[in-house]
BATORTOR-626602 format. One line per field, with one value per atom (N, C-alpha, C, O): atom name; residue number from 1; residue in three letters; x, y, z. Coordinates in nm, 3 decimals, padded with zeros to 5 digits, m for minus. Layout:
N
atomo <- c(CA | ...) $
num <- c(NUM | ...) $
residuo <- c(ala | ...) $
x <- c(X | ...) $
y <- c(Y | ...) $
z <- c(Z | ...) $
This chain:
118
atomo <- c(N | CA | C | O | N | CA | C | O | N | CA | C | O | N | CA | C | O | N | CA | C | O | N | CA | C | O | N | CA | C | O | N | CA | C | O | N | CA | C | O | N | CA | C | O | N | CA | C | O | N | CA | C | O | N | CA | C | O | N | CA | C | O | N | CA | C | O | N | CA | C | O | N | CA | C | O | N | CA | C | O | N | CA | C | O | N | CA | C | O | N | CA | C | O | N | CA | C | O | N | CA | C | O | N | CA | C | O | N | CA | C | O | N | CA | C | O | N | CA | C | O | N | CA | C | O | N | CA | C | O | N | CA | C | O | N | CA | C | O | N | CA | C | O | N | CA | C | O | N | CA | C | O | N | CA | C | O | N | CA | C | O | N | CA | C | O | N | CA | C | O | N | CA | C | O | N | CA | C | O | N | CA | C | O | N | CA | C | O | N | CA | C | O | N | CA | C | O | N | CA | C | O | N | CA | C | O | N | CA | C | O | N | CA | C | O | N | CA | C | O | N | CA | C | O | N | CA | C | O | N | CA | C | O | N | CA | C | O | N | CA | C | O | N | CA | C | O | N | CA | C | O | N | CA | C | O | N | CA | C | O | N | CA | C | O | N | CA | C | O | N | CA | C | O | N | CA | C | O | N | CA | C | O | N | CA | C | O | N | CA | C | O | N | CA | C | O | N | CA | C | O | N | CA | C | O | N | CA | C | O | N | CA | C | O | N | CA | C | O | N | CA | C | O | N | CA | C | O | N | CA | C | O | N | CA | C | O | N | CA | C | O | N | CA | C | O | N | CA | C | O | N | CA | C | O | N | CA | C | O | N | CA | C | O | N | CA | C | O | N | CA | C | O | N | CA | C | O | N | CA | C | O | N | CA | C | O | N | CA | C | O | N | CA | C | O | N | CA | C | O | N | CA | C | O | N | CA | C | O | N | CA | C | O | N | CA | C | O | N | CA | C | O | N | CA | C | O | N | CA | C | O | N | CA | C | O | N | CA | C | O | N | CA | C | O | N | CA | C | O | N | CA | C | O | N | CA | C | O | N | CA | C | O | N | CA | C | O | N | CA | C | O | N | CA | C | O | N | CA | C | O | N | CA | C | O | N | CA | C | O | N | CA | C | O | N | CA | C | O | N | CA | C | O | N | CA | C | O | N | CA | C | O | N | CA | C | O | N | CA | C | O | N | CA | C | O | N | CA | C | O) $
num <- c(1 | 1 | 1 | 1 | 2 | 2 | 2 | 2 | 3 | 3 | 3 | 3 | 4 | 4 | 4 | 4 | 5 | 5 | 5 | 5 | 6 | 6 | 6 | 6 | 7 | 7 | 7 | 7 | 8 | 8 | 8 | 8 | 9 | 9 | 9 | 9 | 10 | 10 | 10 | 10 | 11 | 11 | 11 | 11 | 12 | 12 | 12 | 12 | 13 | 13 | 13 | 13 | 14 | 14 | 14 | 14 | 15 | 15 | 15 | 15 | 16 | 16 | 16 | 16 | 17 | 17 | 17 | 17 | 18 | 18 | 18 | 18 | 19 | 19 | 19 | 19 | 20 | 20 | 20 | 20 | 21 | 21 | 21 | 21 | 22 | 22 | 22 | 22 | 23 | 23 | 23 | 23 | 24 | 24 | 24 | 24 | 25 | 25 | 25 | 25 | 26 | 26 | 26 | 26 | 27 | 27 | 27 | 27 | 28 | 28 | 28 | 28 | 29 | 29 | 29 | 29 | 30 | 30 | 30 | 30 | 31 | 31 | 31 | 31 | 32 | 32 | 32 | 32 | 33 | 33 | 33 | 33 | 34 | 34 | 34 | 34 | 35 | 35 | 35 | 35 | 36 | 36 | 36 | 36 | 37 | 37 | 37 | 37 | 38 | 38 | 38 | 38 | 39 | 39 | 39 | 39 | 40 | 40 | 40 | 40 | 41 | 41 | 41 | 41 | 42 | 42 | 42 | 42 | 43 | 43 | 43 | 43 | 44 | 44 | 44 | 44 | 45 | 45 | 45 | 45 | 46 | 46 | 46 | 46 | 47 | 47 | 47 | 47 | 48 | 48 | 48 | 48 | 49 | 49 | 49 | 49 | 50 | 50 | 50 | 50 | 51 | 51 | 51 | 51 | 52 | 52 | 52 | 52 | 53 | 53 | 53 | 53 | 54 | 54 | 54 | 54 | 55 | 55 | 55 | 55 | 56 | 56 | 56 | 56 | 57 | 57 | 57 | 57 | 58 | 58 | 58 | 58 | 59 | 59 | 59 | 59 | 60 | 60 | 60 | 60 | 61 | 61 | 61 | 61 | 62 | 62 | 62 | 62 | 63 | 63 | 63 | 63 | 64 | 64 | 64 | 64 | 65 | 65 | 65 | 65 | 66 | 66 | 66 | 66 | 67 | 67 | 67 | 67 | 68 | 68 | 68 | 68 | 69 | 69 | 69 | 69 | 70 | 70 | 70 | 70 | 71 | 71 | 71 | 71 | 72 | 72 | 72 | 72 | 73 | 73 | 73 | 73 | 74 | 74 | 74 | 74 | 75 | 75 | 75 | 75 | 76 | 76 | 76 | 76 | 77 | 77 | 77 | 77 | 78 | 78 | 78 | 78 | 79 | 79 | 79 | 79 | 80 | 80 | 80 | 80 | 81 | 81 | 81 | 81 | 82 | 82 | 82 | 82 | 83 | 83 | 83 | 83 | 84 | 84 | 84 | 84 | 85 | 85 | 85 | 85 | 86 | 86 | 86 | 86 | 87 | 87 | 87 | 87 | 88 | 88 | 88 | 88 | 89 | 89 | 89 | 89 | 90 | 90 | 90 | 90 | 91 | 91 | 91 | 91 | 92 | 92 | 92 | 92 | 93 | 93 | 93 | 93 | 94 | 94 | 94 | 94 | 95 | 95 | 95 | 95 | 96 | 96 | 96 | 96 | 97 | 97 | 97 | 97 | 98 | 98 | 98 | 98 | 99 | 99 | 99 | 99 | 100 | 100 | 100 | 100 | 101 | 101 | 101 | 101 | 102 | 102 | 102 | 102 | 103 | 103 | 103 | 103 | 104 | 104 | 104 | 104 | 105 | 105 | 105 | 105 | 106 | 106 | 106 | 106 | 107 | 107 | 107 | 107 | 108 | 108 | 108 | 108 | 109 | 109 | 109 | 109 | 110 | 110 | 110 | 110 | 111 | 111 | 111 | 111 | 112 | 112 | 112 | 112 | 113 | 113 | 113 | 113 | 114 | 114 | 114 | 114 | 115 | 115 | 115 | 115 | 116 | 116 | 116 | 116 | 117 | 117 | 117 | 117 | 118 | 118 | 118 | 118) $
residuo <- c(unk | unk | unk | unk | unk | unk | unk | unk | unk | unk | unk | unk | unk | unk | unk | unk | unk | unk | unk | unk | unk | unk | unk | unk | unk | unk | unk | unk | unk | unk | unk | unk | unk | unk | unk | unk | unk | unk | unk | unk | unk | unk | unk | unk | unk | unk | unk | unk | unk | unk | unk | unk | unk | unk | unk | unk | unk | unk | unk | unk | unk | unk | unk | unk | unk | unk | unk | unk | unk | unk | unk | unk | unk | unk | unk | unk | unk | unk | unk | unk | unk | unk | unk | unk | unk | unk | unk | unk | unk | unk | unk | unk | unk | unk | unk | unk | unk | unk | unk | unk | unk | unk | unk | unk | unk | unk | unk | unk | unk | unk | unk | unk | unk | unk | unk | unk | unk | unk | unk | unk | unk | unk | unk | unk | unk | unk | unk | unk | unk | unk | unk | unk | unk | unk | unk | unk | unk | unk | unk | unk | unk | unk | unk | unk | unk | unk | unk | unk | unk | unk | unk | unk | unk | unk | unk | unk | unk | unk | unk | unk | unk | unk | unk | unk | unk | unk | unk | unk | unk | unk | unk | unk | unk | unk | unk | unk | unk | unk | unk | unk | unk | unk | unk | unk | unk | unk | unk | unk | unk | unk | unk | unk | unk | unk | unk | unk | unk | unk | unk | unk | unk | unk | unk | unk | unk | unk | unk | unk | unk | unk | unk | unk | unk | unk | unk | unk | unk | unk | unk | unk | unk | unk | unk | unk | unk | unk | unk | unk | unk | unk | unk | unk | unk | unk | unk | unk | unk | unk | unk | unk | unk | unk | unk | unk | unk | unk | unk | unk | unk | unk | unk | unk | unk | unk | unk | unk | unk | unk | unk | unk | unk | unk | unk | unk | unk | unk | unk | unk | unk | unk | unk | unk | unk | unk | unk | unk | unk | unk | unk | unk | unk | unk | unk | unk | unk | unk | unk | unk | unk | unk | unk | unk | unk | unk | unk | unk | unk | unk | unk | unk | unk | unk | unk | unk | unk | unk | unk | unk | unk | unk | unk | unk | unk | unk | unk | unk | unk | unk | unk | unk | unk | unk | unk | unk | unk | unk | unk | unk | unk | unk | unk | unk | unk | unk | unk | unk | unk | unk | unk | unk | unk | unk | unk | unk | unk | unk | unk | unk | unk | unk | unk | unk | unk | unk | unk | unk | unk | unk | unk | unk | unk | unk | unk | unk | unk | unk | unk | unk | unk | unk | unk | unk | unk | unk | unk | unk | unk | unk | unk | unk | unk | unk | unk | unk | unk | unk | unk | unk | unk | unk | unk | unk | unk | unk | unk | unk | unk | unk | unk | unk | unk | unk | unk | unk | unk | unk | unk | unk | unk | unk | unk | unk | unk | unk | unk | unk | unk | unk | unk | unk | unk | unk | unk | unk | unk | unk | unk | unk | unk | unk | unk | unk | unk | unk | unk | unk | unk | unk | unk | unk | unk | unk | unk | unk | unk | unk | unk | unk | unk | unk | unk | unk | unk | unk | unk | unk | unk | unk | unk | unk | unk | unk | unk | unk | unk | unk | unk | unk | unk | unk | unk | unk) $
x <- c(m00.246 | m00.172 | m00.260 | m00.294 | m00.292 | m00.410 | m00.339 | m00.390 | m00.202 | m00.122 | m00.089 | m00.065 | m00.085 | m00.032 | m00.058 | 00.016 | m00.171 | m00.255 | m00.128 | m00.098 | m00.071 | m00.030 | 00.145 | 00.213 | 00.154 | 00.344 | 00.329 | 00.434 | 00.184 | 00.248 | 00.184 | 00.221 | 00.096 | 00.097 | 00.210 | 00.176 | 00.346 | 00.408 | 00.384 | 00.486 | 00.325 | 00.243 | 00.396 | 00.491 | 00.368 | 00.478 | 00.569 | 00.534 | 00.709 | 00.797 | 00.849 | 00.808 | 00.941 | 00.980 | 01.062 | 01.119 | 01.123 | 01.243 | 01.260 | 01.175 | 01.396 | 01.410 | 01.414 | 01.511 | 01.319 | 01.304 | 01.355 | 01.305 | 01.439 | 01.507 | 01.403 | 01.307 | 01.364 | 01.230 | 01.238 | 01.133 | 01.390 | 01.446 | 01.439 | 01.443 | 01.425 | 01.387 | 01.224 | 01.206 | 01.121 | 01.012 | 00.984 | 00.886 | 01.067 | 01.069 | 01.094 | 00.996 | 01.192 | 01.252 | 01.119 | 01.095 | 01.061 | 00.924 | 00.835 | 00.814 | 00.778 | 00.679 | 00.738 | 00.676 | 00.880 | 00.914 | 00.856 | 00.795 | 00.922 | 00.885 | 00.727 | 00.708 | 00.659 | 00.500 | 00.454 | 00.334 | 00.553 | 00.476 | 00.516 | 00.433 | 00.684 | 00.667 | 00.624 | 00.575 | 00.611 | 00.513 | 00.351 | 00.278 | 00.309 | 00.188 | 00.207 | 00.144 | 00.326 | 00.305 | 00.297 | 00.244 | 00.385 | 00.422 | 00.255 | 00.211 | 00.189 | 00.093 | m00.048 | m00.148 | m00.023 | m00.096 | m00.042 | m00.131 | 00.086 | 00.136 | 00.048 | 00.000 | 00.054 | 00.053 | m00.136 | m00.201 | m00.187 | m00.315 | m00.318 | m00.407 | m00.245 | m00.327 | m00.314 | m00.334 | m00.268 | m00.201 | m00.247 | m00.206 | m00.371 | m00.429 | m00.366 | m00.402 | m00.243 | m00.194 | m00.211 | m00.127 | m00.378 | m00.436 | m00.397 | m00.441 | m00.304 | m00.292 | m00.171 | m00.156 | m00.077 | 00.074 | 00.016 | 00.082 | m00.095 | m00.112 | m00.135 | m00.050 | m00.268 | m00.334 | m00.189 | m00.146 | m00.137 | m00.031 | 00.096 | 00.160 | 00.117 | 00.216 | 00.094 | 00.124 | m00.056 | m00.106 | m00.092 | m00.070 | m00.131 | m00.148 | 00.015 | 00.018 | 00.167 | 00.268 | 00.245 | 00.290 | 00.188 | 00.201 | 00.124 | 00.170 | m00.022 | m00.066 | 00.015 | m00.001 | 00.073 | 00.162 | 00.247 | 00.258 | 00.322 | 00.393 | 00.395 | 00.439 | 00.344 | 00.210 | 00.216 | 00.281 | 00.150 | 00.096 | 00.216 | 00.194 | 00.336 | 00.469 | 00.519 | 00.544 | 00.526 | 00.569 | 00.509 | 00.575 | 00.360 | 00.300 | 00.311 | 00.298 | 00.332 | 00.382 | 00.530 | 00.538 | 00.633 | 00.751 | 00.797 | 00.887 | 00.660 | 00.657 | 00.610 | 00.575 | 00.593 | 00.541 | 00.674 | 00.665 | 00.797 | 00.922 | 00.865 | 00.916 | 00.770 | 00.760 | 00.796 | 00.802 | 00.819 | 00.790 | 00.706 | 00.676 | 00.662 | 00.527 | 00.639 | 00.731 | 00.626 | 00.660 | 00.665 | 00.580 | 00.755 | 00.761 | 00.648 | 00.573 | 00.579 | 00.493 | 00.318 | 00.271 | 00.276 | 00.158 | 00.133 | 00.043 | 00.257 | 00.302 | 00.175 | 00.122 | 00.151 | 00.058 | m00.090 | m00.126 | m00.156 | m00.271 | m00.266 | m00.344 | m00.129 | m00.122 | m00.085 | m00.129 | m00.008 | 00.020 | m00.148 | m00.179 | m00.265 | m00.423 | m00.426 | m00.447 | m00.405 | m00.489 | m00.441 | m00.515 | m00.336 | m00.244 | m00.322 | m00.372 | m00.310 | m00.399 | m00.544 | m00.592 | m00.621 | m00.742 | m00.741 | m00.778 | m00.681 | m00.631 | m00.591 | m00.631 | m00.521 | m00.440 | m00.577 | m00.645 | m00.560 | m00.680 | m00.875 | m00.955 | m00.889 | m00.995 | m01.130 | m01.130 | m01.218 | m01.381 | m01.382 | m01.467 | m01.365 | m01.373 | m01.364 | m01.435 | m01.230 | m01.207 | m01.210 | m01.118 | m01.321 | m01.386 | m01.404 | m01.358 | m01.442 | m01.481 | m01.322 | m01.294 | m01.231 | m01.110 | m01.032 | m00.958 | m01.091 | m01.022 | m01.050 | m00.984 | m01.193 | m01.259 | m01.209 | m01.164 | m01.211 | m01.108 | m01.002 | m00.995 | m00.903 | m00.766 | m00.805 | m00.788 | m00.852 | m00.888 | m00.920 | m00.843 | m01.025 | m01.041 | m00.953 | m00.938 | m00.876 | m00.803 | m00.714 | m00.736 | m00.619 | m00.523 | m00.566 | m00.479 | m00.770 | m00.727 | m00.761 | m00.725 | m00.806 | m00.819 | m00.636 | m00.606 | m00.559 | m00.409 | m00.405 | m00.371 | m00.412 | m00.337 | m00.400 | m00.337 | m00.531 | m00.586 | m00.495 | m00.438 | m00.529 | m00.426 | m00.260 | m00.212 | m00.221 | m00.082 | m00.078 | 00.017 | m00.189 | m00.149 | m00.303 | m00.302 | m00.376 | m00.478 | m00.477 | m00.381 | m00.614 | m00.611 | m00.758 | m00.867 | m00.726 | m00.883 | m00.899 | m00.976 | m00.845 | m00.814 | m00.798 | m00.713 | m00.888 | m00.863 | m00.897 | m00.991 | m00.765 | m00.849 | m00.866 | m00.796 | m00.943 | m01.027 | m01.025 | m01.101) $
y <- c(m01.712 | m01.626 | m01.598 | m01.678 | m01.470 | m01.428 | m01.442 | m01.431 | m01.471 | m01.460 | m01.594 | m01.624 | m01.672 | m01.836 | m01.866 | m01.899 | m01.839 | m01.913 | m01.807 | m01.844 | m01.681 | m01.598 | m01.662 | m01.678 | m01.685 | m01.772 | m01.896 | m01.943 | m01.975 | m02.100 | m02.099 | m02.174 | m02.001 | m01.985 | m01.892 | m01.814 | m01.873 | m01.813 | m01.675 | m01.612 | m01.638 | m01.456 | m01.372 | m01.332 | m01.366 | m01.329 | m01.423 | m01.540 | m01.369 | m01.491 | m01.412 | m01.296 | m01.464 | m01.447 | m01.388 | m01.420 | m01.255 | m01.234 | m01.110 | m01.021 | m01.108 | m01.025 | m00.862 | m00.818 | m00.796 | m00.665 | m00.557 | m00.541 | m00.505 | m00.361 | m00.317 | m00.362 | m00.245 | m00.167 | m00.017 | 00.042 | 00.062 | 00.128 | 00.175 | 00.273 | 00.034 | 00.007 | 00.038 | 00.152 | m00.020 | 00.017 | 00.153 | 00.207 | 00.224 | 00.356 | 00.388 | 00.381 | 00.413 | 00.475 | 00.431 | 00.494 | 00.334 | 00.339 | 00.401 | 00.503 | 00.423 | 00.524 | 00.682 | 00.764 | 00.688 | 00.812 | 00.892 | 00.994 | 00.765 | 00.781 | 00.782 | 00.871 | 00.748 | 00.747 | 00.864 | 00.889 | 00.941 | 01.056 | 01.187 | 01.272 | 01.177 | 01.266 | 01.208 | 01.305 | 01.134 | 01.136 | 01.150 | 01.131 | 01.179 | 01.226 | 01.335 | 01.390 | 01.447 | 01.601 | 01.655 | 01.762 | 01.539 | 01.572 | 01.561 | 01.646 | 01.449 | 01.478 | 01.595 | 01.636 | 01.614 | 01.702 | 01.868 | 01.946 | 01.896 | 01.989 | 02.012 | 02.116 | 01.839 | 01.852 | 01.876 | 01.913 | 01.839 | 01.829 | 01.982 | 02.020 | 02.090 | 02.180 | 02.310 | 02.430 | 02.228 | 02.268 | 02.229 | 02.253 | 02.141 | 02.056 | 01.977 | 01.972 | 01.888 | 01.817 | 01.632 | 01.553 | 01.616 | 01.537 | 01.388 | 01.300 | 01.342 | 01.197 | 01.183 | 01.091 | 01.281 | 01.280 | 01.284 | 01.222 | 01.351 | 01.366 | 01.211 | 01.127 | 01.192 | 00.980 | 00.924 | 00.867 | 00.938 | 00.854 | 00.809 | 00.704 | 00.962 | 00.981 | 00.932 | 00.852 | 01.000 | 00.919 | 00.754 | 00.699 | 00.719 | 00.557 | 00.495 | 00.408 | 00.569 | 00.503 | 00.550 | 00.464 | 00.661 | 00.691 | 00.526 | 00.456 | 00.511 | 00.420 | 00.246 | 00.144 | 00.253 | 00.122 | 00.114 | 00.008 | 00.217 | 00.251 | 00.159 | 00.066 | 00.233 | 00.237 | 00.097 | 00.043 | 00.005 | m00.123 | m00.177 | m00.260 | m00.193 | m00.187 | m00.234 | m00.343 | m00.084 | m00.089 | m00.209 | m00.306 | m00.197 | m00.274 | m00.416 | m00.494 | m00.457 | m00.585 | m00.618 | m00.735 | m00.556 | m00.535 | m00.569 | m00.628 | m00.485 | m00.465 | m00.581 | m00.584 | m00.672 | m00.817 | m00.917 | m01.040 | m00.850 | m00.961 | m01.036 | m01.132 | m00.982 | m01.008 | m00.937 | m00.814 | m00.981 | m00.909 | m00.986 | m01.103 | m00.906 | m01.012 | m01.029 | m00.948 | m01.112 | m01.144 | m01.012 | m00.924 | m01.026 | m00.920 | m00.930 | m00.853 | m01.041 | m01.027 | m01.003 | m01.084 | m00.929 | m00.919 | m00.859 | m00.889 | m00.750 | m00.726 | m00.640 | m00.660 | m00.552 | m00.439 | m00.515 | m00.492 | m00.621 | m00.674 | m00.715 | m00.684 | m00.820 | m00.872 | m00.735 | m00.725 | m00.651 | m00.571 | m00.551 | m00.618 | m00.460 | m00.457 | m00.582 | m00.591 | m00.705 | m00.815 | m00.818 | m00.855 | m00.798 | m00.790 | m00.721 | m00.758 | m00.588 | m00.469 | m00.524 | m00.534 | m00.561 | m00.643 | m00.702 | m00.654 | m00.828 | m00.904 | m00.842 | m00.901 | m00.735 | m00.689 | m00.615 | m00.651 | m00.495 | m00.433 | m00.428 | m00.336 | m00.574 | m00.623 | m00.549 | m00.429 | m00.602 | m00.548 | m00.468 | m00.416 | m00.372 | m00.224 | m00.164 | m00.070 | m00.224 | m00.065 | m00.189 | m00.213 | m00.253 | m00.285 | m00.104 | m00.103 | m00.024 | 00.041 | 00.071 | 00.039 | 00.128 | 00.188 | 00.067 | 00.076 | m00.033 | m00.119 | m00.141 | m00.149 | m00.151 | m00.097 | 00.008 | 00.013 | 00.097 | 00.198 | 00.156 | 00.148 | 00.125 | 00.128 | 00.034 | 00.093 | m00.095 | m00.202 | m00.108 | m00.104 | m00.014 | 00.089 | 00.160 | 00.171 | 00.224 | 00.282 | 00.199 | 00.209 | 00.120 | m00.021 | m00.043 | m00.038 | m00.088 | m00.126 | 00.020 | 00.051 | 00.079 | 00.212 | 00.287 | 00.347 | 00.247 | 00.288 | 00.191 | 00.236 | 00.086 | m00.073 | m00.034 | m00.059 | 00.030 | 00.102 | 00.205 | 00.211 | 00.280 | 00.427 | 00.381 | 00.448 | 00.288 | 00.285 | 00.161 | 00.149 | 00.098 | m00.011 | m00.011 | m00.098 | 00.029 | 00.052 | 00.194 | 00.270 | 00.231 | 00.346 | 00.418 | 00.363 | 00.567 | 00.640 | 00.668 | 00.763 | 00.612 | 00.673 | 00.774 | 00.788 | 00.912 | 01.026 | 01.002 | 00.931 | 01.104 | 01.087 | 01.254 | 01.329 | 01.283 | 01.392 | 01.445 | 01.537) $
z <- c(01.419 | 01.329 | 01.207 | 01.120 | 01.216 | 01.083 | 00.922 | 00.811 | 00.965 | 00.793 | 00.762 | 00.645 | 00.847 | 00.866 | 00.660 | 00.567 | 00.671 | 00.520 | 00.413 | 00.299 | 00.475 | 00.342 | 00.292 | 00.191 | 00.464 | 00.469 | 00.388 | 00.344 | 00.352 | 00.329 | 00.141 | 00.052 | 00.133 | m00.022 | m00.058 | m00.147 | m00.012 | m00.074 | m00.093 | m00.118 | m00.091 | m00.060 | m00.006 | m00.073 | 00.162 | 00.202 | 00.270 | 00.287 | 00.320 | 00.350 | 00.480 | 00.490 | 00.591 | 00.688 | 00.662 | 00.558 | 00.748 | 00.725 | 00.819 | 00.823 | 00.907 | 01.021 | 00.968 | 00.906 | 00.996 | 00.951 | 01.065 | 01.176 | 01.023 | 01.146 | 01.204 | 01.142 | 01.300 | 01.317 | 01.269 | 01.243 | 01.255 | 01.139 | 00.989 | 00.914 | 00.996 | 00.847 | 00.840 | 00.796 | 00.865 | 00.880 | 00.913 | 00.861 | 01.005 | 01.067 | 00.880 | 00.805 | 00.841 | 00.687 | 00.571 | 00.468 | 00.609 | 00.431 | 00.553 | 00.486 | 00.653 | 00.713 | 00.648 | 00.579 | 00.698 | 00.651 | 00.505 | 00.474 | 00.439 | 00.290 | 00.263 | 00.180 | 00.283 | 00.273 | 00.351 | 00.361 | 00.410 | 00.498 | 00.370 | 00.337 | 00.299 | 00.211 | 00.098 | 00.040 | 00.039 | m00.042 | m00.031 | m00.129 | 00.075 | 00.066 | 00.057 | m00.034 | 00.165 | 00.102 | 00.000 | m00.030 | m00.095 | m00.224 | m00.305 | m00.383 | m00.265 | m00.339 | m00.254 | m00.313 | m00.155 | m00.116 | m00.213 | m00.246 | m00.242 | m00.293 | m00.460 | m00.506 | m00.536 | m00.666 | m00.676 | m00.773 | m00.530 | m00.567 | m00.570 | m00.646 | m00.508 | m00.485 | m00.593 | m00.575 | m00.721 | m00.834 | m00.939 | m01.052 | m00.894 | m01.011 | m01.095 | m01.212 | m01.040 | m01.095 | m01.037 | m00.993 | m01.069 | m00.988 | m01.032 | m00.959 | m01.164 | m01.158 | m01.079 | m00.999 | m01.103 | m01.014 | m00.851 | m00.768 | m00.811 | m00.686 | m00.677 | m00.649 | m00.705 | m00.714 | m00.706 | m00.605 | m00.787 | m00.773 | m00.684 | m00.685 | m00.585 | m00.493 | m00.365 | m00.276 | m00.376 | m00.301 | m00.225 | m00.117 | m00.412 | m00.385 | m00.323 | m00.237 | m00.393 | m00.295 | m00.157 | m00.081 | m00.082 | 00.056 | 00.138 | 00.228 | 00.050 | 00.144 | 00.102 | 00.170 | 00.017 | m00.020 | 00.071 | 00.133 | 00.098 | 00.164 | 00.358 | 00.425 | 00.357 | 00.531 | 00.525 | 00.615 | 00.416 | 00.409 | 00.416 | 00.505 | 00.384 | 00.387 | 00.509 | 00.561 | 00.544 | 00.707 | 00.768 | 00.804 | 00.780 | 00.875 | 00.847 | 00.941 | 00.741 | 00.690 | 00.739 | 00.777 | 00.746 | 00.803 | 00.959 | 01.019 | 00.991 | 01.145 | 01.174 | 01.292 | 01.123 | 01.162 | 01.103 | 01.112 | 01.040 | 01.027 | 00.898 | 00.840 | 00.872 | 00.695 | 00.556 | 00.569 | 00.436 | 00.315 | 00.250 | 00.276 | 00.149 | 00.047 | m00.068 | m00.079 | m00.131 | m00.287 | m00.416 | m00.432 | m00.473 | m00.583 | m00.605 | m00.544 | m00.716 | m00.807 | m00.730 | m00.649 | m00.757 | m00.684 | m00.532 | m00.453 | m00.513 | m00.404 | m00.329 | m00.220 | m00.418 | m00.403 | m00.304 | m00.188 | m00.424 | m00.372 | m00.244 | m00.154 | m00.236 | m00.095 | 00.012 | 00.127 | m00.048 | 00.090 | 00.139 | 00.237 | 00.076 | 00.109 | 00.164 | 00.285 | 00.080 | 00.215 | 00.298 | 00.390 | 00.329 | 00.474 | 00.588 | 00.694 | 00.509 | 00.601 | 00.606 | 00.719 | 00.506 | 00.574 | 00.730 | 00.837 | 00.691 | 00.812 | 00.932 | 01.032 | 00.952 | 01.022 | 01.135 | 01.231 | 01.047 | 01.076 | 01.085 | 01.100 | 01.069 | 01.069 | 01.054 | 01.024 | 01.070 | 01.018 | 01.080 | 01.008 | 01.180 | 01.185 | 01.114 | 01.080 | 01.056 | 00.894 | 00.784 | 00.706 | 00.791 | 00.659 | 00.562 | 00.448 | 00.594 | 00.500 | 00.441 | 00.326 | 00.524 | 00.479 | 00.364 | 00.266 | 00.432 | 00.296 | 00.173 | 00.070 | 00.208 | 00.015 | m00.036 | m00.151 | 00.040 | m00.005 | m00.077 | m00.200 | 00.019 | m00.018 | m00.156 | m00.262 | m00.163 | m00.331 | m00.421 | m00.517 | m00.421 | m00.490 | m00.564 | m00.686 | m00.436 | m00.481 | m00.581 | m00.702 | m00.536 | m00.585 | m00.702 | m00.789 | m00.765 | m00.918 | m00.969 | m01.083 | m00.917 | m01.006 | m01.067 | m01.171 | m00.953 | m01.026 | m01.082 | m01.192 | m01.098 | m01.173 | m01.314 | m01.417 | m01.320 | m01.436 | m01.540 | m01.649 | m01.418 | m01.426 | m01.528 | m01.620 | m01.488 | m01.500 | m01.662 | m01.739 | m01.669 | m01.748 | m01.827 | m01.915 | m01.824 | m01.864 | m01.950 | m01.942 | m02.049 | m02.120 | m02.123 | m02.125 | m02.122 | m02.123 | m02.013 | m01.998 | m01.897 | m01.696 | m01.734 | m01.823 | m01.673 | m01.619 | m01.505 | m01.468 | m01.394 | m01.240 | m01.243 | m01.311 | m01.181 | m01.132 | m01.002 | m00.972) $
């Protein structure tokens, strides 16, 4: 079990997930990407980043779900990425730097000052 280490630090916890339910945050991560595909094409590029970054939270979500898990409020975001690390393994090493990228660049964005995204 690649998460064994995440169940017993408390990370994420067990819990019977609908497959419904997972179906409904895919949903949601599919319009919120139109939404930010819409704002990008309007030049309204931090609202776009931002509907972005929930589409792939989103995704990370599901797939965390789809395994009969949730992660913990606090620090939810980071662990959902390590999840998808794990999940999706060194093949999409690159897509996951990505996604961290992306992750503190909003944690910036949102709580941080002087972020312009572009």
């Amino acid at each position: 079990m690649i998460y064994k280490d995440l169940i017993e630090k408390g990370l994420v916890k067990k819990e019977e997930i609908d497959f419904l339910q997972v179906a409904k945050v895919m949903v949601k991560a599919q319009k919120d990407l139109k939404s930010a595909i819409i704002l990008l094409e309007n030049e309204q590029n931090e609202n776009a980043y931002e509907l972005a970054y929930e589409s792939m939270i989103s995704t990370g979500r599901a797939l965390i779900f789809s395994y009969n898990l949730r992660p913990r409020a606090h620090g939810s975001h980071k662990i959902t990425v390590e999840f998808m690390e794990r999940v999706l393994g060194e093949s999409n090493d690159l897509l996951i730097k990505k996604l961290e990228k992306t992750r503190k660049k909003r944690h910036y964005l949102i709580y941080g000052i002087g972020l312009e995204i572009s």
